[in-house]
C-alpha positions, 0 to 999 in steps of 0.5 A: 463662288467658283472660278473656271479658267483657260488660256492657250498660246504657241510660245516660243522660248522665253516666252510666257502665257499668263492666266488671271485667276483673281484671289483664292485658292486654285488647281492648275493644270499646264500641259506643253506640247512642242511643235517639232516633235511629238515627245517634246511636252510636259504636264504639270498640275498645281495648287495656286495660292493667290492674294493681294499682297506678299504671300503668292505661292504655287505648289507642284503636286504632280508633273510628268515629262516626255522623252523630249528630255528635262521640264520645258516650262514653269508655272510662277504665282505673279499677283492674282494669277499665274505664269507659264513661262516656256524654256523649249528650244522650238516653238510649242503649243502651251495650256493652262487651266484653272478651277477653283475658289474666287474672291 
């Protein structure tokens, strides 16, 4: 069966926004745009490996960055999802979403 999913948050550094997918195979997207300044963000997107067990891995398949300078964040597999984890000096508005298969 297909899985749609979304969340969003206002982190700030060293805080993370988690997105439950459950297991299967997913694309993600996460986009991060900073409060303070328009050219602070960053966009990724990915493919989730997620299973019940050792063998969790996201890959990076496209990224881009804003003049804002070096990656603001990072998407890491953790059990059956995933976490962005934001590293930007200010305080920034994070999305995540993703789609694919469940079960």
């Amino acid at each position: 069966s297909g899985a749609v999913r979304s969340a969003a948050a206002r982190l700030h550094s060293g805080q993370k926004l988690v997105l439950e997918l459950g297991q299967g195979v997913f694309f993600v997207g996460a986009s991060v745009r900073g409060m303070a300044s328009p050219a602070q963000r960053g966009q990724a997107s990915y493919t989730a490996f997620l299973f019940d067990g050792d063998h969790e891995e996201v890959v990076v398949i496209a990224s881009r960055a804003g003049s804002g300078g070096s990656a603001l964040f990072s998407v890491t597999p953790s059990g059956n999802s995933v976490t962005l984890t934001y590293r930007g000096p200010d305080s920034a508005v994070a999305y995540l979403s993703g789609t694919g298969t469940a079960g």
